[in-house]
N, C-alpha and C positions, 0 to 999 in steps of 0.2 A: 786766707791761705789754708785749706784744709789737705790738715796732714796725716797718714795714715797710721797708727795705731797699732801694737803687736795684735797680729791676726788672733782674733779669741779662738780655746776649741770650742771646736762645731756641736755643739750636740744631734744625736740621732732626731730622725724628721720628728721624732714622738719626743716631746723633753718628760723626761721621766718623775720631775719634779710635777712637772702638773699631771702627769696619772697620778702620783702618789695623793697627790691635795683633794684631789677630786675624789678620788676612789673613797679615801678618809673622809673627807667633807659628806660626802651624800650617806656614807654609812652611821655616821656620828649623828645624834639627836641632843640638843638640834642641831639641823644638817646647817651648814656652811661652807661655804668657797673661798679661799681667802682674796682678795679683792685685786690682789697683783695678775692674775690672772684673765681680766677685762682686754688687758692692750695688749693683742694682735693688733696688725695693721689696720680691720676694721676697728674694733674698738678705741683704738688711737686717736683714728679719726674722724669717729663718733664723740668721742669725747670733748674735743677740737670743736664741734660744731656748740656741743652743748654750754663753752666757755662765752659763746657770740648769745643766747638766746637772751630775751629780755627779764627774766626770772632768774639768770642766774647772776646774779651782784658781787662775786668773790673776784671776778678776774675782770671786770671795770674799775671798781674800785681798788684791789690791791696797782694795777697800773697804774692808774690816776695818782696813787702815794709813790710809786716808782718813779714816775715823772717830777714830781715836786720835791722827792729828797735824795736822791741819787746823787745830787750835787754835794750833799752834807754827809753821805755815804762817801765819797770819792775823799773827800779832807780828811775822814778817821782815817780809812784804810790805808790811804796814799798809793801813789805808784807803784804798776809793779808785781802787782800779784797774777797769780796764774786763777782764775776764773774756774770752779770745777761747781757745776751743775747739777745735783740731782735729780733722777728722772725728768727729764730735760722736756720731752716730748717736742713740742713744736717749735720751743723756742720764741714764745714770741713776746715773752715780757723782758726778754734777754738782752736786746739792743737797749734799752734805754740805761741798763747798768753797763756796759759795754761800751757803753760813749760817755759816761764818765769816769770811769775811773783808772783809764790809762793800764789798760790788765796787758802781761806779759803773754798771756794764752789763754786758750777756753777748753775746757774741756769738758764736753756735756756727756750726761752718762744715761744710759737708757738700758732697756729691758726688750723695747721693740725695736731691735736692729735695723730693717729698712726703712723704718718711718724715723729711726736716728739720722742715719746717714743723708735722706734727702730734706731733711731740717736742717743738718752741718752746712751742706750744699749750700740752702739758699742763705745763712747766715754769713756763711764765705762771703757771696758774692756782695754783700754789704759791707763788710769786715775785711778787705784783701788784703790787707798786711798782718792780720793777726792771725798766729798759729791754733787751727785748730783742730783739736785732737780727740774725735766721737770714741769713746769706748762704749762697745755692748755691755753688757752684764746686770745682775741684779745689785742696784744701789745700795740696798740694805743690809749686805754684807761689808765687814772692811774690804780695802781694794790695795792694790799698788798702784800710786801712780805712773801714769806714762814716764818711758826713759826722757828725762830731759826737764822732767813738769816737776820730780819728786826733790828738789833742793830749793827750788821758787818759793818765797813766802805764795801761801794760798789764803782765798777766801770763797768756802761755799757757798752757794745761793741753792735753796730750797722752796720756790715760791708755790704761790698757788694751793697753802693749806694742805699741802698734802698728809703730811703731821697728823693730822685728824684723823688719817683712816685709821689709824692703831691703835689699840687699845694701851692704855697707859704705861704696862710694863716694858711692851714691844719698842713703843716711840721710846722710852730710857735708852734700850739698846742700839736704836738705830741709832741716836743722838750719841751715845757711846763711838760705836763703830764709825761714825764722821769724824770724829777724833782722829784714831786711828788710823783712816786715808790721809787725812788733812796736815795731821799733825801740830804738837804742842806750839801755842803763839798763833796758829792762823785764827781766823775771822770766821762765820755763818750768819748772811743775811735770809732770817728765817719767815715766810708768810703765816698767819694763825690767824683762822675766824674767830668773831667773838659769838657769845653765846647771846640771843635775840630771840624776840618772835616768833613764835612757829608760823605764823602767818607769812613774815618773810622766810623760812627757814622749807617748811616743804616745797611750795611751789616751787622754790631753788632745785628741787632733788625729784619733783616732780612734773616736767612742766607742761605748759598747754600743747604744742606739738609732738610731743610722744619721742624726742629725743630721748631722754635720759632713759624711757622705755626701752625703746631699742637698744640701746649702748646695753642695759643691765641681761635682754634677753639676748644680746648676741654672744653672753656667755655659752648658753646653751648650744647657740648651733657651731661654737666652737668647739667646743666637748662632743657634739656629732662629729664634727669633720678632723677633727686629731684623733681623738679616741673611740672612734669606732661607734659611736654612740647612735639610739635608736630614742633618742630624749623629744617628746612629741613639745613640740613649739608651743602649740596653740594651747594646752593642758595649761599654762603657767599663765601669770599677769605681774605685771612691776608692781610692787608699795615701795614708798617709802614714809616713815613712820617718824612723828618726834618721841624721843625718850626721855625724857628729863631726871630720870635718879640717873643718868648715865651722861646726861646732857652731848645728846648725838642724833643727829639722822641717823635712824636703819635705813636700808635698802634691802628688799628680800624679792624672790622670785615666787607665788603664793600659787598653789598648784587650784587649779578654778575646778577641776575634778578629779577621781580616782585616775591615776595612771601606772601602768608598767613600764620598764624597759631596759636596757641593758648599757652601761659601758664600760669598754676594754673590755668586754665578754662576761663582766658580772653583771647580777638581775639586783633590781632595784625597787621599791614600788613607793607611791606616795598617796597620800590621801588628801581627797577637797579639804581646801583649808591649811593644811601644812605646809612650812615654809623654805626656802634654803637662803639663809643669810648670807648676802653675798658685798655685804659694803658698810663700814662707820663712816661718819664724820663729826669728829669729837668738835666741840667748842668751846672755846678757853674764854674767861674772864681774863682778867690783868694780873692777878696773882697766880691764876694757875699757869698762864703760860711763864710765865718766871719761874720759877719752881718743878716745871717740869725742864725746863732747861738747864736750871743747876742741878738737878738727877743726872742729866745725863753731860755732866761736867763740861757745860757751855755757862758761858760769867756774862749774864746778860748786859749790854751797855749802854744803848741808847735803844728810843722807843718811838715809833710814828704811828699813828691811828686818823683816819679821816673825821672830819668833825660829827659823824652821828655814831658815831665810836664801832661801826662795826666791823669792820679789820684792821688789823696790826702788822706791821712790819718791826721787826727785834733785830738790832746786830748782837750780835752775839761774841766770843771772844776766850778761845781754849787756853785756862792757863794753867802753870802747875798746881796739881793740888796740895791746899795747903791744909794748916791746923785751922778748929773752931777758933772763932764763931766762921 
């Protein structure tokens, strides 16, 4: 039962926020993009493809634990909660928590409105008794819930590692600001890769078919076609890199020769070699990911990890804060 949502405002065809990132990113050394800006509807569904490739192991595997404890998820949580989704995208690890655990609503929250909307869609049509209620906007910020969703006990769900893109201070905040949609007493069932083999780890972020290529260099011709941009395609090539004092994939766009060009009407140049960092993906041991989730005042509670321990599923559990210890 998808139900409509106070109409967000519109912003102008140009969001102003990603001229400002970009305009900053490329002028800043070193340059960077911040990685929210990948999902347009191609990107979206670039991304989509690269969850199915045989290299990438984060989204078999966190399902696979979705499948097998969602049943153990549905007895904490109990009945009843309104379902609220961060960066939802396709939705498709979403039905198996969804059939269990008897949710009062869903509400998936996304960044790319039309690839939200026809994700709600097909989850309706699986879902027809359950209200649901697609909000656009950027997750990252606190939100209001929808009228009607905001007195429900809730329980977020944040799968798919996405945690990872952010550098330590930021995930605090975000983990902070889910709080504050969610409110004190609700639930967050959170995905977090663990930290492994680079061996497993780039061909994840790099793989043999040139997806995750494409996905990172359709940044580019998106900055051509919103911002005016004269950014030469072929000038750049995808890396992605292990770090390990930072314990992350990079992902950068690495200029293969000297280039000029301009967007939103400023000039820009880059030299062979030079990079624009366009993507983290942190990965947590078992105490880091605990620890970074009482930072950001989530009381971790129960824990699931597949038997060669490389992803984690955490419930998580907003209480009031209290005195040491």
């Amino acid at each position: 039962m998808l139900l409509d949502a106070p109409a967000p405002v519109r912003a102008p065809s140009v969001d102003p926020a990603f001229r400002a990132d970009v305009l900053a990113g490329l002028a800043a050394r070193p340059r960077a993009v911040p990685a929210l800006w990948f999902y347009d509807r191609a990107g979206s569904e670039l991304f989509e493809k690269i969850t199915d490739l045989p290299e990438y192991y984060p989204t078999r595997t966190e399902t696979a634990l979705l499948a097998a404890h969602c049943g153990e998820v549905a007895t904490i949580v109990g009945p009843g909660r309104a379902v609220v989704e961060f960066g939802s995208g396709s939705s498709t690890k979403t039905p198996h928590l969804l059939a269990a655990i008897e949710p009062a609503a869903y509400v998936p929250i996304d960044i790319s409105g039309e690839f939200l909307q026809a994700s709600a869609a097909a989850l309706a049509a699986d879902f027809p008794k359950l209200p649901i209620v697609p909000v656009e906007a950027d997750f990252t910020l606190p939100l209001s819930p929808p009228v009607g969703i905001a007195r429900m006990p809730k329980l977020g769900f944040f799968p798919g590692s996405t945690i990872g893109n952010m550098v330590a201070r930021t995930a605090v905040n975000l983990l902070r600001a889910m709080v504050e949609t969610l409110g004190e007493g609700s639930m967050l069932l959170i995905g977090m890769d663990r930290v492994k083999s680079p061996d497993m780890l780039v061909p994840a972020y790099d793989d043999a078919q040139g997806v995750t290529a494409a996905f990172n260099l359709n940044l580019l011709h998106r900055i051509n076609r919103e911002l005016d941009g004269t950014v030469p395609i072929d000038a750049f090539r995808h890396r992605a890199i292990w770090n390990d004092d930072y314990a992350r994939i990079e992902m950068h766009l690495e200029a293969v020769r000297d280039a000029a060009f301009t967007v939103a009407g400023q000039p820009f140049a880059i030299s062979a070699g030079e990079t624009i960092h366009t993507e983290n993906s942190h990965k947590y041991g078992p105490r880091d990911a605990r620890l970074l989730l009482r930072a950001g005042a989530w009381t971790p509670i129960r824990e699931w990890t597949d038997a060669e321990g490389k992803f984690a599923l955490i419930l998580a559990e907003a209480r009031p804060a209290g005195t040491a210890p």
